[in-house]
TIKOL-417329 format. One line per field, with one value per residue (C-alpha): x, y, z; residue in one letter. Coordinates in Angstrom, 2 decimals, padded with zeros to 5 digits. Example, Ala and Ser with C-alpha at 12.3 -4.5 7.8 and 13.67 -1.06 7.14 Angstrom:
BEGIN
X 012.30|013.67
Y -004.50|-001.06
Z 007.80|007.14
rest A|S
//
This chain:
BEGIN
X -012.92|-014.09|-017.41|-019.62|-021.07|-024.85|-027.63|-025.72|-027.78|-026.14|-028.26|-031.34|-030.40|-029.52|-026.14|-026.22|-024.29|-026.38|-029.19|-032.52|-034.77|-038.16|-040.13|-043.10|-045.60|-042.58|-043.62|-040.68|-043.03|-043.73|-046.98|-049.20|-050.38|-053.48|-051.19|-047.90|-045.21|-042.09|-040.33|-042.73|-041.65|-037.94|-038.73|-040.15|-037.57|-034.52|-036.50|-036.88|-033.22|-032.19|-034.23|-033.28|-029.84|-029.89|-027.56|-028.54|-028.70|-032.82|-033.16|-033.99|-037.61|-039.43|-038.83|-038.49|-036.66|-034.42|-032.38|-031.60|-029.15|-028.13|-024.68|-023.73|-021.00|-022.54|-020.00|-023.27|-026.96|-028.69|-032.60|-033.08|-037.01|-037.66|-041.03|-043.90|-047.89|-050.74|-053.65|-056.91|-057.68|-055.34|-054.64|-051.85|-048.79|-045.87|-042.38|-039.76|-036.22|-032.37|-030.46|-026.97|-024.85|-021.24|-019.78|-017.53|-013.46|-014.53|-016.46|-014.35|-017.93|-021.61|-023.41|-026.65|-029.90|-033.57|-036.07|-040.05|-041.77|-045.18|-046.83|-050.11|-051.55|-052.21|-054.41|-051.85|-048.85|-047.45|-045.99|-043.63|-045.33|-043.17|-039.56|-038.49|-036.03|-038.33|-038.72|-035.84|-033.39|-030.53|-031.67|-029.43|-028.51|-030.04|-033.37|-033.31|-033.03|-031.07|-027.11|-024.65|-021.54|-018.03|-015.27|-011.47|-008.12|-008.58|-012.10|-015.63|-017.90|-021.85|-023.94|-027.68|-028.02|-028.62|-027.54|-024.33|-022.86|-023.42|-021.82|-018.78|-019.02|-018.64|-016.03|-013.51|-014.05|-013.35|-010.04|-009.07|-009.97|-007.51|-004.80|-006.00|-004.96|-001.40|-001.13|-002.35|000.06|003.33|001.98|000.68|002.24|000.99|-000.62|-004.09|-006.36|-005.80|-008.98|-011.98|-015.66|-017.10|-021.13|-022.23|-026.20|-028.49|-028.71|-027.60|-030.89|-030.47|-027.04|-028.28|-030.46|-027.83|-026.13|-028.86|-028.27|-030.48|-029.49|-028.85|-025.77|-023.79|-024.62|-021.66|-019.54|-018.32|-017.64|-017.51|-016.55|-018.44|-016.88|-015.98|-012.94|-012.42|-013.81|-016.89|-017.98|-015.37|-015.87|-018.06|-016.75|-020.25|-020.28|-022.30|-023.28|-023.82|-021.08|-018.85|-019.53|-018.82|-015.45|-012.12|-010.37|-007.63|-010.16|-011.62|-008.55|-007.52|-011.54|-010.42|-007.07|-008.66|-011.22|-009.18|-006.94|-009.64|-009.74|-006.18|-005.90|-009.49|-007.39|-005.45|-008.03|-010.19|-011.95|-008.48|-007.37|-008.08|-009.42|-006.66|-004.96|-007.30|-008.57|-005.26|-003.27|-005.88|-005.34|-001.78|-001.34|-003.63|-001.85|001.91|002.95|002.05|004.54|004.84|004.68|001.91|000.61|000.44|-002.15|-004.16|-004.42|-005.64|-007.62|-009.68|-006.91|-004.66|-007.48|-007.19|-003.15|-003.45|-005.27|-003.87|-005.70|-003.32|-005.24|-003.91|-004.35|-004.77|-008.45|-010.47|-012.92|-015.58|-013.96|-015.15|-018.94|-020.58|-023.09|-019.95|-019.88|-017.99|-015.46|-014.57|-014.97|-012.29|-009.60|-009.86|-009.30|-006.51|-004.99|-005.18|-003.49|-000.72|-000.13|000.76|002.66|004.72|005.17|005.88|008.52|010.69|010.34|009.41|006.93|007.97|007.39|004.39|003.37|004.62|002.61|-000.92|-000.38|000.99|-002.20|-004.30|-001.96|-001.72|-003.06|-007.24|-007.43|-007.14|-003.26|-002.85|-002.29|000.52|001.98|002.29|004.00|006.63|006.87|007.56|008.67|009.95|007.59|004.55|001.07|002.52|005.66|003.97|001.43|004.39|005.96|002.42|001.96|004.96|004.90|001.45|002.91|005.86|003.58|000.62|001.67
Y 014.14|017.33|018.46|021.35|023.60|022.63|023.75|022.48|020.77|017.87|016.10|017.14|015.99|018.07|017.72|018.89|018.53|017.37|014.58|013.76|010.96|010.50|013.67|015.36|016.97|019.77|022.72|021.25|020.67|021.84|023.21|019.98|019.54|017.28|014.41|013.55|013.27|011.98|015.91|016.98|014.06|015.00|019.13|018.44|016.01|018.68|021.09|018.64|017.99|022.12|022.47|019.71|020.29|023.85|024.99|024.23|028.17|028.25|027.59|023.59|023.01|021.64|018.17|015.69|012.93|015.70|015.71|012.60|013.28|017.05|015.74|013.16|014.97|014.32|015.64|014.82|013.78|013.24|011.90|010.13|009.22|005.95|005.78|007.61|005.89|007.99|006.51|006.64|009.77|011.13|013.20|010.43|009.34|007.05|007.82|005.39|006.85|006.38|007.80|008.55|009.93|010.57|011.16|013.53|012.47|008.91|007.84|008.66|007.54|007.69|005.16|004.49|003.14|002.79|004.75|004.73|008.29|009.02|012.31|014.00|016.82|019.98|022.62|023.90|021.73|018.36|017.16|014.21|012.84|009.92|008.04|004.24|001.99|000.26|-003.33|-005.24|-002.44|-001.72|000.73|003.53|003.64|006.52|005.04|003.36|006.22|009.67|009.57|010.49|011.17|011.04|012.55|010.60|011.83|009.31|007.97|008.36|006.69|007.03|005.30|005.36|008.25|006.68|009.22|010.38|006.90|005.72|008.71|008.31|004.53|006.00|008.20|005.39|003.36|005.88|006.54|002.34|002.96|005.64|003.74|000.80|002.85|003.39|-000.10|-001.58|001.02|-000.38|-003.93|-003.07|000.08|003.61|002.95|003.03|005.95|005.65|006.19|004.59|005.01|002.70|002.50|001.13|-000.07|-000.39|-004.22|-007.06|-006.95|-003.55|-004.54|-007.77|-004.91|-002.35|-005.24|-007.12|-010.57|-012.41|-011.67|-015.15|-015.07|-012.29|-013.20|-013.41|-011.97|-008.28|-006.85|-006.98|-004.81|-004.16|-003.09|-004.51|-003.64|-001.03|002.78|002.94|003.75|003.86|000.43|000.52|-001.46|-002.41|-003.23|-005.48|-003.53|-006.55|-008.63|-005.47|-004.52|-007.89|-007.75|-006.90|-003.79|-005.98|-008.18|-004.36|-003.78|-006.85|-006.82|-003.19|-003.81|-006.65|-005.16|-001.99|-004.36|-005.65|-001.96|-001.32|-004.44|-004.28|-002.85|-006.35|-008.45|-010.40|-013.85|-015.20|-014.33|-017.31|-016.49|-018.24|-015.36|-013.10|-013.16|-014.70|-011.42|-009.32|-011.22|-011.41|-007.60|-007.16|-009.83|-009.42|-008.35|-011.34|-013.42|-017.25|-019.97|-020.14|-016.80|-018.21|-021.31|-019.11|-016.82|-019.95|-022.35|-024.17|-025.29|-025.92|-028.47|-030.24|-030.16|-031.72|-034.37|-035.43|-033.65|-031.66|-030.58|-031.85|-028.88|-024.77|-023.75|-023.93|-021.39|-023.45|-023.39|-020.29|-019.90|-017.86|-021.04|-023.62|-024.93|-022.65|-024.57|-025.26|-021.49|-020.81|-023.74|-021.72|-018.73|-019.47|-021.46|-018.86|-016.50|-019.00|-020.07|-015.75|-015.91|-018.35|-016.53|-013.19|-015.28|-017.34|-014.52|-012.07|-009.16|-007.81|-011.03|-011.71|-008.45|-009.58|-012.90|-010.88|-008.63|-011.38|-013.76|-010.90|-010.25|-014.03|-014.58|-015.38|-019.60|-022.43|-022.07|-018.17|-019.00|-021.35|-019.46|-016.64|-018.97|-020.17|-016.65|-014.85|-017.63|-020.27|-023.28|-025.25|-025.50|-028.98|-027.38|-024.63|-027.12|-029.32|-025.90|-025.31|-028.47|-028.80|-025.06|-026.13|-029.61|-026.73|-023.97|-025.49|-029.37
Z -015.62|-016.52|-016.64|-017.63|-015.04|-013.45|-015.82|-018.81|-021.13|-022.98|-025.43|-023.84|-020.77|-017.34|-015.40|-012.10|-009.13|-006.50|-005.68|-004.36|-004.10|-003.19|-003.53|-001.53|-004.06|-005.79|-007.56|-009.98|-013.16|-017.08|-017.44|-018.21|-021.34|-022.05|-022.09|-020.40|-023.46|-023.28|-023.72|-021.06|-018.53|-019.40|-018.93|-015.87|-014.24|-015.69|-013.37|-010.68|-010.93|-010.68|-007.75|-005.53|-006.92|-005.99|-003.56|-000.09|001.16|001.01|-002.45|-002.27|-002.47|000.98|000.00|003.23|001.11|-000.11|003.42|003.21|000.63|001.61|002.88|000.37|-001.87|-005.59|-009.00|-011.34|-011.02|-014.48|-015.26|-018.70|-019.62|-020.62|-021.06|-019.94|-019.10|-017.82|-016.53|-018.04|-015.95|-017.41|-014.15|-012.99|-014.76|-014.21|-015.61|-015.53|-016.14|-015.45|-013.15|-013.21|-010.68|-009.65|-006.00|-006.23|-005.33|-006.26|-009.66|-012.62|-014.56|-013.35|-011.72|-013.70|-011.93|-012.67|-011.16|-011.10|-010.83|-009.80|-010.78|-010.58|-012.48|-010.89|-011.98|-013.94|-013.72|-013.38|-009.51|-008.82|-005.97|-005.35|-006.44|-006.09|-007.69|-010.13|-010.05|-009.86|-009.99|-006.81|-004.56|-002.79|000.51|000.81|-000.32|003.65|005.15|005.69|004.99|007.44|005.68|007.30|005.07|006.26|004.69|001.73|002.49|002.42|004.22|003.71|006.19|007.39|010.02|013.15|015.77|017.80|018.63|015.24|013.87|015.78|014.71|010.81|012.01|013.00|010.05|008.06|009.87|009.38|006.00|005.68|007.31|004.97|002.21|003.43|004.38|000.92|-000.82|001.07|-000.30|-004.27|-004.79|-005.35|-009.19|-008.02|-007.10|-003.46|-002.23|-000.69|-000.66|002.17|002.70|005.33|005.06|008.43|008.32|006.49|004.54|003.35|002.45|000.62|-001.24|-002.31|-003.88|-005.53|-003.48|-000.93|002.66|003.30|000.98|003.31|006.84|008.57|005.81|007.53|003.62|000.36|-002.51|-005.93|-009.08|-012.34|-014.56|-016.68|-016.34|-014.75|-011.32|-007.94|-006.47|-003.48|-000.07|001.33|005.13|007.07|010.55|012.57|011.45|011.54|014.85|015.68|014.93|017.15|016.29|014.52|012.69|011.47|010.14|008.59|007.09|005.85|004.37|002.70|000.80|-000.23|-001.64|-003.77|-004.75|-005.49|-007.87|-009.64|-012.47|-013.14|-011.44|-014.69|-015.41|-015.67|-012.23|-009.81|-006.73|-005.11|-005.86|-005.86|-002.26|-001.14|-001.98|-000.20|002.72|002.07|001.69|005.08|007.14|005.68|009.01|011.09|012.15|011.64|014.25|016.42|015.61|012.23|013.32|015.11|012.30|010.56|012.16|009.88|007.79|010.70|011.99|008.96|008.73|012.39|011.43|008.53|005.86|003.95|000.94|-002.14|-004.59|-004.09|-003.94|-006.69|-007.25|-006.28|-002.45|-002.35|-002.59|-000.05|000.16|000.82|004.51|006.65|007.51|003.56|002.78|006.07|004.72|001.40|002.13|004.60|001.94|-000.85|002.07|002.73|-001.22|-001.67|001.80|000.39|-002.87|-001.10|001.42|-000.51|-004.53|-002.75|-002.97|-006.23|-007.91|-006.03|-007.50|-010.54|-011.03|-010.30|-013.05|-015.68|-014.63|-016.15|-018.65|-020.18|-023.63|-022.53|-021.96|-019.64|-019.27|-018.23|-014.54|-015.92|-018.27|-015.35|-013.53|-015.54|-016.78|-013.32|-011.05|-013.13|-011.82|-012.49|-011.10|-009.54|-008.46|-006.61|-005.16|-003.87|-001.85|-000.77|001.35|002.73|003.79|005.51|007.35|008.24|009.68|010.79|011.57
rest X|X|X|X|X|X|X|X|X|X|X|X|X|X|X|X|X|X|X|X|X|X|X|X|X|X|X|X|X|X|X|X|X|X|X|X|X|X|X|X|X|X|X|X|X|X|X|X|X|X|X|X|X|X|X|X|X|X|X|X|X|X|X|X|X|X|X|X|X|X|X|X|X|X|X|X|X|X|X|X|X|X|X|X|X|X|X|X|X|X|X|X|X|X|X|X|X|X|X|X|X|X|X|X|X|X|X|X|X|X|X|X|X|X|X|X|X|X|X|X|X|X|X|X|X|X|X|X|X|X|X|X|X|X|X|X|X|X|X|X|X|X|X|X|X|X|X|X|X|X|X|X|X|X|X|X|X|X|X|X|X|X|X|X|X|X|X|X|X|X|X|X|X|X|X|X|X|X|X|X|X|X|X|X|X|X|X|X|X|X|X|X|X|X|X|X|X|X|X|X|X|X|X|X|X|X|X|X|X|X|X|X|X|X|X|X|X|X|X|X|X|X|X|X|X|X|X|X|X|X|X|X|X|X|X|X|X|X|X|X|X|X|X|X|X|X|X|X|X|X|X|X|X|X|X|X|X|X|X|X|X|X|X|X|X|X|X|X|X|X|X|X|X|X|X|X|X|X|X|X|X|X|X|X|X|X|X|X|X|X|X|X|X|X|X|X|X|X|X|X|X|X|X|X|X|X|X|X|X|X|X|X|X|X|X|X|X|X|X|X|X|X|X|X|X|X|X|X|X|X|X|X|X|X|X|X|X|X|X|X|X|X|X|X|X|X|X|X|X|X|X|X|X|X|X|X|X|X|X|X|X|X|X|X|X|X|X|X|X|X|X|X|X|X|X|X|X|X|X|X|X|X|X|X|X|X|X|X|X|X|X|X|X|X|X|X|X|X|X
//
């Protein structure tokens, strides 16, 4: 989407192409009048913006926080007042504002945050002498610390800068990621963007933070990926380092090829999709190559546990199955189920039609009977029918 060069004032507001956070005492200020206004809070963060913005050949201002974010590839950075408070000093004032930015390759639209600014009057000019999400708001990764930023063929992958080894770490994600891409093309097709954007926190807890969850909710959970449909923002594959790391090189892939197929189908993914589906075609598009038999049962354990003793389950997941809170072994039956439910589809329809049924679930008239309608539509069978092929592919492959 095109844009107009830095400096260009739209509506009062700056573009730029750059960012910055949290801010050292800045020479970046209107000349203070008695009283912080709204116009002078917005003057002063415009200049703010230029200057941190500025092309990093000795023009950025001697901002510590600044290198934090001297590597991470922004299109757009923009700084909207909301409302201005000054203290009854009047030489301090608070400034709380949106934020909108844009990585460049990846968000098609900006991603908008709130931000708390303090300042303090100078003799002749107003300072921002420090920047935090404000309360309750999602803080960047780069609010945890300096961003080491590993560009792949078809990926980019920020993460908090934690040396050599860690760099190297980013550097072979990012090169699964690529091959995730490929991989999840073969499977879904080519009409997606193709490209990732990976960030990978420095704990679970900063993780739990960048997506606005408690930590609790994501330990032992290697990924996930945020994003809603419709134009807006690149969706952002979040890793977990510790569960991550964890992880054999094939589980790093199959975590990888999961989540980018989230990605790929976000476009036909809505409140009617099930998650049976859902997560089941991601795993289906990152395991598609394994074979069946007893590579097959050890690819699912949980499930085949149950199938061994006797405890075939009688319907596909619900979506209930799979709640990060469920007991582990429930959450592992339904996702291997949903996997095996789309490996059936994909074995005995095929991948076109497996294709095919994802997009017509999303594309059903809104109401209890979409995922129904899809499959009498593409298929030609019931809920019941399906079901039926379902359990008797389990007693088959996992018995």
């Amino acid at each position: 989407m095109a844009e107009g060069p830095p400096g260009v004032r739209r509506r009062g507001v700056l573009r730029a192409t750059g960012l910055a956070l949290l801010a050292a005492p800045l020479g970046c200020a209107a000349r203070a009048p008695a009283a912080l206004d709204a116009a002078g809070a917005q003057r002063l963060l415009d200049r703010r913006a230029r200057e941190l913005l500025a092309p990093a050949q000795g023009t950025r201002p001697a901002d510590p926080l600044s290198a934090r974010l001297a590597r991470v590839p922004l299109r757009s950075w923009t700084y909207r007042v909301v409302s201005v408070s000054t203290d009854a000093t009047g030489e301090r004032a608070t400034v709380r504002a949106d934020l909108d930015h844009r990585i460049a390759g990846h968000d098609p639209a900006p991603v908008t945050t709130a931000r708390t600014l303090a300042l303090r009057r100078g003799p002749d000019r107003w300072h921002v002498t420090a920047e935090r999400p404000a309360p309750g708001a999602r803080p960047g990764v780069w609010d945890h610390g300096p961003v080491d930023v590993v560009h792949g063929t078809r990926t980019l992958v920020l993460g908090t800068a934690r040396g050599e080894e860690h760099h190297t770490e980013l550097t072979r994600l990012a090169a699964l990621a690529d091959r995730a891409v490929e991989e999840v093309g073969t499977a879904w097709g080519e009409d997606w963007r193709r490209r990732l954007l990976v960030v990978v926190p420095g704990s679970p807890e900063a993780m739990a933070a960048l997506l606005g969850e408690p930590a609790a909710g994501y330990r032992g959970i290697a990924a996930v990926t945020t994003g809603r449909r419709g134009p807006g923002p690149a969706d952002r594959i979040v890793v977990n380092p510790e569960a991550y790391r964890e992880l054999s090189a094939f589980g790093r892939r199959i975590v990888l090829t999961h989540e980018a197929t989230h990605v790929a189908t976000r476009a036909h993914t809505s409140a009617r999709t099930p998650m049976w589906l859902s997560e089941g075609y991601a795993d289906w598009a990152a395991h598609r190559a394994e074979p069946a038999g007893p590579a097959l049962r050890r690819r699912a354990p949980a499930l085949a546990r149950a199938v061994r003793a006797g405890r075939v389950p009688e319907r596909l997941p619900t979506d209930a199955d799979f709640g990060f809170g469920n007991d582990p072994e429930r959450l592992a039956r339904a996702y291997e189920g949903a996997w095996l439910a789309c490996r059936l589809v994909a074995d005995h329809w095929g991948r076109p039609r497996l294709n095919a049924l994802y997009r017509a679930v999303d594309a059903a008239r809104p109401g209890a009977g979409a995922v129904e309608a899809a499959l009498d539509e593409v298929l030609g069978v019931t809920t019941a029918e399906l079901t039926a092929r379902w359990r008797a592919r389990l007693l088959r492959d996992l018995g």
